[in-house]
VOGUGU-674724 format. One record per residue: x, y negated, z of N, C-alpha, C, CB in turn. Coordinates in pm, whole numbers, plus 50000, padded with zeros to 5 digits. Last residue first. Glycine has a CB too. Example, Ala and Ser with C-alpha at 12.3 -4.5 7.8 and 13.67 -1.06 7.14 Angstrom:
// VOGUGU-674724
512855022550708513675010650714512904999750787514085006050572513195056950780512305045050780513205033050780511315044750905
This chain:
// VOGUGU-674724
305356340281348305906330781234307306338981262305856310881258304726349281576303536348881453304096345881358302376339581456305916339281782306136355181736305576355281630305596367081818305196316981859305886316681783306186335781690306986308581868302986324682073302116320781941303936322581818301056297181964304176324882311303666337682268303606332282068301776341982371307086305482390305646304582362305156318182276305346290282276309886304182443308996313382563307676313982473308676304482747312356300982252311066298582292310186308682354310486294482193314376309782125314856307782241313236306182290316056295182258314106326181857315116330681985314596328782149316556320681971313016304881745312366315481734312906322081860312536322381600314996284081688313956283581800313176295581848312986274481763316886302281541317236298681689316236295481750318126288381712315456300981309315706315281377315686309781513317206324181336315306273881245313706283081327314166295581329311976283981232317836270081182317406261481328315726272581379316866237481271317976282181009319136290581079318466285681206320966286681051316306271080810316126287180892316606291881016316716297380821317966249280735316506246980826316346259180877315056242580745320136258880640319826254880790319086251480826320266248680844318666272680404319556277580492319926272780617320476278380441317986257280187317006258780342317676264580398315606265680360320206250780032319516238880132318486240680199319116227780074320446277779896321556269880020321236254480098323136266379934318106277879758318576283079913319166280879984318936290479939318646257979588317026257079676318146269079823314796269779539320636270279450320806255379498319736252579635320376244079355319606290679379320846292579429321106278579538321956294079295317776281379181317166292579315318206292279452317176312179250318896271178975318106261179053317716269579197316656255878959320706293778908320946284878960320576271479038321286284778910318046308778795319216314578921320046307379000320226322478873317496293478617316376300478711317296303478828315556315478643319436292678448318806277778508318406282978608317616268778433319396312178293320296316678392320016301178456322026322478340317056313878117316716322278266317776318578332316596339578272317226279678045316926291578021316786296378095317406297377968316176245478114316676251077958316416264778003318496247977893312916249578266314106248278279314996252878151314366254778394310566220378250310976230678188312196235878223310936228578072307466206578401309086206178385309536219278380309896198878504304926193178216305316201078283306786200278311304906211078238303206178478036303666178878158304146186178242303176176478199303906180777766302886194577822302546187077998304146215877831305786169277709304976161877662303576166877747305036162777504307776175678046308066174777869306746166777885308106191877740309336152878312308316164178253308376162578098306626162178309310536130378379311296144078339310986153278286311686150078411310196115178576310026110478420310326122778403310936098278337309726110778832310706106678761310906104178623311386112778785307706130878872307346114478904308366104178866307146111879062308526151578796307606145778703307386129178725306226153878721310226152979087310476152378852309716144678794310006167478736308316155979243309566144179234309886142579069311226150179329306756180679161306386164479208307266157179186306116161079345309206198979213308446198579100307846180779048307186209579141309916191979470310506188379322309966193879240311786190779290307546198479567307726187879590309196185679486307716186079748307446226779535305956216479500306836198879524304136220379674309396237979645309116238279489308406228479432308446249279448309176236279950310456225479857310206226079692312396232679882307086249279967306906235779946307816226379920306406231780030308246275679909306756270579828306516254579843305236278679907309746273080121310266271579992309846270779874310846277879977308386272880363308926261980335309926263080157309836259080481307126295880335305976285380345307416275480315304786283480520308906313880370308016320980222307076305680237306766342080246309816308280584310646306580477310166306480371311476313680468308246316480732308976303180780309456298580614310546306480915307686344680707307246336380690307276321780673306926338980729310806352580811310266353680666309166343380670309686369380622313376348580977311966340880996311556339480846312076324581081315016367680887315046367981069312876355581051317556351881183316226366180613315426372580671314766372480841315956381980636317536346980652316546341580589315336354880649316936339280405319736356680826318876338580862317786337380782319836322680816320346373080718319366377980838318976363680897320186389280967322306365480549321186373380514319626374480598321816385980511324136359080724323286350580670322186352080627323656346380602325486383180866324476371480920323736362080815325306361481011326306406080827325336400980739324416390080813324496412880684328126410280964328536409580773327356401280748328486427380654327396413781175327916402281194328106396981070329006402681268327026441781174326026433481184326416418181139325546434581321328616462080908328866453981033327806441081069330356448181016326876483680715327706469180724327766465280872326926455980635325416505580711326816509380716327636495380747327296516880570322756493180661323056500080754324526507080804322256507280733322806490280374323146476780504323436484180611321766465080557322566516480260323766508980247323716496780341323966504780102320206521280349320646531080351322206522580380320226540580226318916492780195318696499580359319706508580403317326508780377318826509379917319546493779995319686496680120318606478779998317486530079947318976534579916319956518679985319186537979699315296517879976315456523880077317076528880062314306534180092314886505879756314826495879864315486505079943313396489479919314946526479564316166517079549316226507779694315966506479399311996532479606312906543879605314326537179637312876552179459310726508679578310836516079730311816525679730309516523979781310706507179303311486497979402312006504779531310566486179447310176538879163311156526279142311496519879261310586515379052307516542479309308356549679317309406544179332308356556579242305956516779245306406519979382307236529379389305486523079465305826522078954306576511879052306936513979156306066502279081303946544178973305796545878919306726534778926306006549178754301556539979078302726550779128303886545979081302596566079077301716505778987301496518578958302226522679072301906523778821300096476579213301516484679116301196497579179303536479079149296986458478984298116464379114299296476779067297026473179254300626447878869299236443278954298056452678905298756425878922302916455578826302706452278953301746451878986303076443878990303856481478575302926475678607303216472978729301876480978585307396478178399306086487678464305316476678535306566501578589309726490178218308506478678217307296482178268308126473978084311296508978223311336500078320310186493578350312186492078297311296513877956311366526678051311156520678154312636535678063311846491977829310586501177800310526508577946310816513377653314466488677897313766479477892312376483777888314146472177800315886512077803315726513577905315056499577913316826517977978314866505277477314986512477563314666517477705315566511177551317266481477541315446482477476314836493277485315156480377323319226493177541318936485077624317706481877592319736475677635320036514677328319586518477420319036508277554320466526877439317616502077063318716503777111318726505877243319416495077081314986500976948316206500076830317666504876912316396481076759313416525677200313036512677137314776515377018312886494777291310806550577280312066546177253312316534477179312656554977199308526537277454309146543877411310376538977332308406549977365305976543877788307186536877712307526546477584308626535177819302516533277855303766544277810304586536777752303466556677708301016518878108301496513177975302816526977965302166492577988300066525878358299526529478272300006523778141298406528178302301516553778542301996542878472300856540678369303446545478409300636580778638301346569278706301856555978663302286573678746301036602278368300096597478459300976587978502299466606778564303496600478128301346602478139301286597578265300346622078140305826601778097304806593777989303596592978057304506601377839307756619778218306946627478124305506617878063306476641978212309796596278313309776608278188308496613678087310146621378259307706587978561308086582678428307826587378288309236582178432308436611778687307046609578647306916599778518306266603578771311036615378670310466624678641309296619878603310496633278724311906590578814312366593078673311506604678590313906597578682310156590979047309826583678969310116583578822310116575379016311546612779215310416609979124309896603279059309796610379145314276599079211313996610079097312936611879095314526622379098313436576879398314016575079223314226583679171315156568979183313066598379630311656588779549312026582679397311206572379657315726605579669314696619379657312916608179521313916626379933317246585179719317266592379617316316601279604318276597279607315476578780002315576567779864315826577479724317176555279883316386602180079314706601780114314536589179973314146594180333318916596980150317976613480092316736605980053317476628880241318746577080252319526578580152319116588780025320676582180215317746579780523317446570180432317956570180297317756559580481319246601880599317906605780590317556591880520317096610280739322016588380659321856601480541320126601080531322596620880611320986568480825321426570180720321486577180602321966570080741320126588681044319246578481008319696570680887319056569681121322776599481110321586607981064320606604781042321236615681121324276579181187324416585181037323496592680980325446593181022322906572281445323376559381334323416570281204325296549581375320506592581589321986587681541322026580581420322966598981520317786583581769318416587681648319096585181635318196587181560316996572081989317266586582014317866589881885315946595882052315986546581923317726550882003318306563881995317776549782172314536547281622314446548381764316066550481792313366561381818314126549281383314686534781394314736534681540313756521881325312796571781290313846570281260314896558881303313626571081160310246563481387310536570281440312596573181381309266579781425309086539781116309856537781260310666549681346308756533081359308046552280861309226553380906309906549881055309736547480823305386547180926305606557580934307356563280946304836560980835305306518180870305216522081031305406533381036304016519881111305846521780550306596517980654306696516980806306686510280628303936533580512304706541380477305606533680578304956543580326301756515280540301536526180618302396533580638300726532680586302376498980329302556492380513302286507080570301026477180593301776511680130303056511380154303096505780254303826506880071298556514980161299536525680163301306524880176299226531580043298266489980108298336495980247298616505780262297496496280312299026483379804299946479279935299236479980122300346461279896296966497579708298456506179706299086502779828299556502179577294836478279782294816494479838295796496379802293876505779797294686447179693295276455779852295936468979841293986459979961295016427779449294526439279498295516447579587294086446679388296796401479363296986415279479296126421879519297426413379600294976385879284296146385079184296776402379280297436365179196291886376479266292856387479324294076390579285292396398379316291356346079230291306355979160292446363979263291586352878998288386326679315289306332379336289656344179248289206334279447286696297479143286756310079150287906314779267287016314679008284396272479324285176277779196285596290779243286516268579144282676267179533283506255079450284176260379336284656247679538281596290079604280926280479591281116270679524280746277579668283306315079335282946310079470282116300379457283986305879550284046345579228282816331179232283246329379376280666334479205286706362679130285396359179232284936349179220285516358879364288616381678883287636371378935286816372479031286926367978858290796408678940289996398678871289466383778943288806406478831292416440278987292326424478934291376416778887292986422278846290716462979129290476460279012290896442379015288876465578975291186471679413292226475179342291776470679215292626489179352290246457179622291076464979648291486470579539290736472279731289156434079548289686429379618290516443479679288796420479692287156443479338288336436779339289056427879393288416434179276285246456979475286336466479393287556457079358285656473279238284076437279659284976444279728285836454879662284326449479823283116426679375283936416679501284706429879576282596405979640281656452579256282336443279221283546436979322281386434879187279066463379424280546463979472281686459379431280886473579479277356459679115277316456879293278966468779263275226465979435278416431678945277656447578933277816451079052278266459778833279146410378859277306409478920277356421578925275806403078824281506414278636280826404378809279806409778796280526384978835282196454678652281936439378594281506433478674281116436478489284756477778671283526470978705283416458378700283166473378813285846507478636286566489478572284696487578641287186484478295288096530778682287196526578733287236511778729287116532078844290506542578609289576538778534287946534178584289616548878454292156536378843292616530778704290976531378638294016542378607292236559879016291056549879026291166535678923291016544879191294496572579005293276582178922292226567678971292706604079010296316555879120296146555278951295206562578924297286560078859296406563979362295356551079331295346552079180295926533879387298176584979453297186586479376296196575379319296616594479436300846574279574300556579979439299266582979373301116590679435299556555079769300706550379672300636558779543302216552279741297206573179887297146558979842298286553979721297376550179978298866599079959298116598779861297246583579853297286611379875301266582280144301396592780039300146596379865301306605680153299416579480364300596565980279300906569680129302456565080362297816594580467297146590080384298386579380331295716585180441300496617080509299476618980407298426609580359298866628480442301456594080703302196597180605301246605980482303416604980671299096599380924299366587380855300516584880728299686579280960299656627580960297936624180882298666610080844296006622781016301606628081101301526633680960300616632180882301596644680953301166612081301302536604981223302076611281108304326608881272297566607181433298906611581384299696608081308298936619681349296496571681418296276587081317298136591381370295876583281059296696546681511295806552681571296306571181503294146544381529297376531181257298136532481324297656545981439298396518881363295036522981090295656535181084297176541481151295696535880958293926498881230293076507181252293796523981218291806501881166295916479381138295876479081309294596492181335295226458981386296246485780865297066493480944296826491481100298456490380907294196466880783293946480780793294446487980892294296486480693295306442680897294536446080939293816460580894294036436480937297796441880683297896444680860296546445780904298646431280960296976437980454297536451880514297676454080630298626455480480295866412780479294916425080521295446438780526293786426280429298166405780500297566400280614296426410380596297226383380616299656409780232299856422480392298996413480510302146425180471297626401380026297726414180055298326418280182298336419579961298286369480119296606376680129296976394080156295466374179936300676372180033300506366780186298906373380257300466346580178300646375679744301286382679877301016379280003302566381679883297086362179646298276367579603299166374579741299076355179524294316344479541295016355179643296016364679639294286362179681294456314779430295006322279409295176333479539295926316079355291406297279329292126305479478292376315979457291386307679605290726273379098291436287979080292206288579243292806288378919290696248079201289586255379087289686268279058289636249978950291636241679505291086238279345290966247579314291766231579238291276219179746289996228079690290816225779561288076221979702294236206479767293246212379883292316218379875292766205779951296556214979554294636209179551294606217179716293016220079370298696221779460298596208079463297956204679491298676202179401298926249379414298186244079333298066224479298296996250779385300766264679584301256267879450300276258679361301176284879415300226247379821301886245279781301506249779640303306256179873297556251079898297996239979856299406240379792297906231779958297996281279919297406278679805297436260179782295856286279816299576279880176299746285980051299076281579953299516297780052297466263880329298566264280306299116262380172298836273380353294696284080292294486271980312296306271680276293646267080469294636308480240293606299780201294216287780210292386300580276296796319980317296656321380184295976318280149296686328780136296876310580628297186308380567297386310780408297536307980626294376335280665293856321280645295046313080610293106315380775295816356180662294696356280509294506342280544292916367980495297546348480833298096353780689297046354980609298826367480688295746361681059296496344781036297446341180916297546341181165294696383381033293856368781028294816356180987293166365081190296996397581098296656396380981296166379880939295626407080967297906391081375298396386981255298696385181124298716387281260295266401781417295526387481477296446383681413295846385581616296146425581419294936427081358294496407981386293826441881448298756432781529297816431781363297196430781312297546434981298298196428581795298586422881729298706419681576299126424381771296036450981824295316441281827296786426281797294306442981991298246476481788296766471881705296336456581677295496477281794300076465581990300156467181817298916461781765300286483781756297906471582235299166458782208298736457382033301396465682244297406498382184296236491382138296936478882153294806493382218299686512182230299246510082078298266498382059298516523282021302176505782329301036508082366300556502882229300586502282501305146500782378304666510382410303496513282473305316513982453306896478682272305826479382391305016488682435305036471882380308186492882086308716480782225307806479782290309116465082201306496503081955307496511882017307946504582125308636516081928305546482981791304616493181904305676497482001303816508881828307626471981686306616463181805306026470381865305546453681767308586488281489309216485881630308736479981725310186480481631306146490981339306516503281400307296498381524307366512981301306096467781208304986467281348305086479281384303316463681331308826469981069308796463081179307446464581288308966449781128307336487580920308356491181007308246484181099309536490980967305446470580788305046482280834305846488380907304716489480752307306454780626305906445580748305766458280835303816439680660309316468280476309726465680596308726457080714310916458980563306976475280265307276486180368307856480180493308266496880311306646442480212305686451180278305936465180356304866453980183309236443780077308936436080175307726444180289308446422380101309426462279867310126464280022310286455780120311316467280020307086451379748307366464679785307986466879912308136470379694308066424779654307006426379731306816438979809306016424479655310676423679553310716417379698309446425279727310656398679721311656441579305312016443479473311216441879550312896435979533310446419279073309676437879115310186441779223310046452479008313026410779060311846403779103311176409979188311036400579013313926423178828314696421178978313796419979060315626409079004312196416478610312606429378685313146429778847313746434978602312876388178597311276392578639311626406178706310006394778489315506388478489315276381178596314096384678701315106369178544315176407678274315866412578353315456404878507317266411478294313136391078118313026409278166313926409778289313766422678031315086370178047314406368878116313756381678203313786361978053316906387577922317356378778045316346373678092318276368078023315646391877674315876400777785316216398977875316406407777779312386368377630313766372577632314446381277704314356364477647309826386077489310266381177598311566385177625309476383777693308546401677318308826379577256309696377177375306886363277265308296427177274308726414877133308956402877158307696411977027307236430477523309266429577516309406423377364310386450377522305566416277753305796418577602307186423277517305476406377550305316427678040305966421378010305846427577839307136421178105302456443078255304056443978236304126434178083304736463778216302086410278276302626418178332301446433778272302776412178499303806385178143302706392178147302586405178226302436394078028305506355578171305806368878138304366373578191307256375878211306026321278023305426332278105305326348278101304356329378104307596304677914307866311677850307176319277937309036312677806306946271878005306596278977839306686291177792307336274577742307876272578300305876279478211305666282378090304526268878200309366279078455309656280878328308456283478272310606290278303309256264878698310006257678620310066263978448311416257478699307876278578878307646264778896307786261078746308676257079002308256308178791306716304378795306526287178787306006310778950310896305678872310636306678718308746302978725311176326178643310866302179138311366290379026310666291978895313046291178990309736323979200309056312679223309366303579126309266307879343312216340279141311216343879022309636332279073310816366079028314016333979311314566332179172313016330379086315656347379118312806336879552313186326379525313366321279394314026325679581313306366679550311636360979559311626347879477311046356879735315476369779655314956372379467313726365679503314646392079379315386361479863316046353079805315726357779641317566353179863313336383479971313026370079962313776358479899312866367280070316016404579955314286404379841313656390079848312696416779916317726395480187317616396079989316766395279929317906406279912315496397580397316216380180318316956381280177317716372180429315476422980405314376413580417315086399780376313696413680574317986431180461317236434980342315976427380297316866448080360318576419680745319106417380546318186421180426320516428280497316526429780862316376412580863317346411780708317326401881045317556457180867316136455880809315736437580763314966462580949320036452280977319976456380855318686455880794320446467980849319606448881225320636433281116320156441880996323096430081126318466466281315317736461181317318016444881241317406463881436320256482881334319536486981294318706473681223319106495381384321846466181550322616471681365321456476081312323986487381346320926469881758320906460481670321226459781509321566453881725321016497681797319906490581757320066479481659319336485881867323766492581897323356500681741322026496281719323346519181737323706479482072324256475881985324166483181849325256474682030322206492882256321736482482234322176480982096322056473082328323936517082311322756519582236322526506782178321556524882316326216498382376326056508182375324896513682259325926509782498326056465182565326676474882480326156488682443327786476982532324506434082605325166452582648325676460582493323396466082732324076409782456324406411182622324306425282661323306402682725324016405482227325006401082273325646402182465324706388582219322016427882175323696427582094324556422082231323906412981921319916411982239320526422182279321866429582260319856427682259319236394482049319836389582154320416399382260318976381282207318686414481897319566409181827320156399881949318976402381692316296420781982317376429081998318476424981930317116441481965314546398981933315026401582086315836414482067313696403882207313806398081640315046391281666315326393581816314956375781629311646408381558312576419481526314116411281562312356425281344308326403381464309496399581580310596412081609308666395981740307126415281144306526406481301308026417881422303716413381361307676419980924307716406080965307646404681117306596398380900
């Protein structure tokens, strides 16, 4: 997330290195505005399709496969969102070439991502300035991923790839570690990796994102920067994204495969081969297994691999949503809340109150519609983003 658009103004004024940068750097803002446009699809479905809620991982007796499929997709954004938080504060160091800069920018743009997931955020998904359930969900996890990472940035490249490494794959040996309210360390077990409940003064919070995997994947991603330097050639930063994507979706097939560790729901063979690979798929987000992260990150990075061959200019639009993520992850939580609101205030809601969409392919098309009408609000806070001298905008 954090400021990856001054080489994009660089494009336009030299040539040479600049311009590959930039390419570098159209391609991380695409990839970053696809996953957030899936993001989009599977908000809707949270707004609009409550009768049919998916569980995670997902019931496959009741849950339609189009829907599976819609939720699956889904499984992208958070992963390779977060690796690309961790890149990008790879290129902020690098641009400024001083760590303790970085540091103490992550550690300031954490703060300001856990207090918007108090306050903000949680008005858009609840309607309540105080209510009854404080949802801590994505915005909570990389605002404190950034404040780990402003302390594991500091560690050699290879010590910080060994602790990215054994966080992502090994957190599943801490699966069985379940702890109840009132038992001490409780609050801080689940706020790093046991889903649950917190008391609060006015009511509860629930950890919907336990942290610890996803600082291992911000870690993975500042660990990739060195690849995103000038000194690296366009193809040989390719092929090595490519390798490195295919190399993580065969572990994952492998670990998968063999049923046991990294996953904790086993698959099996189902009536047909799309049920099946429906099983084989259905994997845990919260928090997400080894064999998720394998999965997305493995495919995010083959994505990456492939923007990186597109002509910057291919992917402008992409890079409107992506260019001001936050901007976007706050104004499309509140175009939801407010037709949501508008409906109901129309009459529209069923008996449940709620508003229903007929099926999953509604989901895609109400998502489709929502984007192409923030699309120039973005395009205007890319440009301000661009042009504004004020330090504080970098934040957003």
């Amino acid at each position: 997330m954090a400021g990856t658009q001054a080489p994009l103004l660089t494009l336009r004024e030299t040539d040479g290195v600049a311009a590959r940068t930039t390419a570098r750097i159209a391609s991380i803002d695409a990839l970053r505005g696809l996953v957030m446009l899936l993001m989009l699809v599977d908000h809707v479905r949270d707004f609009f399709y409550v009768h049919a809620q998916v569980a995670d991982p997902m019931n496959l007796a009741t849950t339609d496969p189009r829907l599976f499929w819609t939720r699956t997709a889904a499984h992208l954004c958070a992963p390779v969102f977060v690796l690309l938080t961790g890149l990008s504060a790879s290129l902020y160091a690098e641009r400024h070439g001083d760590h303790a800069q970085a540091s103490l920018f992550l550690l300031r743009r954490g703060l300001i991502l856990v207090l918007l997931e108090l306050t903000l955020v949680n008005i858009a998904w609840t309607g309540s300035p105080v209510p009854p359930i404080l949802y801590l969900q994505v915005i909570w996890a990389i605002g404190l991923g950034m404040i780990a990472l402003a302390g594991l940035l500091w560690l050699p490249r290879p010590a910080l790839i060994g602790v990215a490494l054994a966080i992502m794959l090994g957190h599943n040996l801490l699966t069985p570690v379940v702890l109840a309210p009132g038992e001490g360390g409780y609050t801080l077990w689940a706020i790093l990796h046991q889903r649950g409940l917190i008391d609060l003064p006015w009511g509860v919070a629930r950890t919907s994102y336990p942290v610890l995997p996803w600082i291992g994947v911000m870690a993975a991603g500042y660990a990739l920067g060195p690849w995103f330097t000038s000194e690296m050639p366009a193809r040989t930063r390719r092929y090595r994204l490519l390798g490195l994507g295919a190399a993580t979706l065969a572990g994952f097939l492998i670990l998968r495969g063999l049923n046991g560790y990294g996953e904790p729901v086993p698959w099996q063979a189902g009536t047909s081969w799309d049920a099946t690979l429906r099983a084989f798929l259905n994997l845990t987000k919260y928090p997400p297994s080894a064999a998720f992260l394998l999965a997305t990150l493995g495919l995010g990075l083959v994505l990456l691999a492939a923007l990186e061959a597109v002509p910057p200019r291919s992917l402008g639009w992409l890079c409107t949503y992506g260019g001001v993520p936050l901007f976007f992850y706050v104004a499309h939580l509140y175009a939801l809340r407010l037709l949501d609101d508008g409906l109901k205030a129309a009459g529209f809601a069923a008996s449940s109150g709620r508003i229903e969409a007929p099926g999953p392919v509604h989901l895609w098309l109400i998502a489709a519609a929502l984007g192409l009408a923030l699309y120039p609000v973005c395009r205007w806070a890319v440009r301000f983003k661009r042009r504004s001298p004020a330090r504080w905008v970098s934040y957003f």
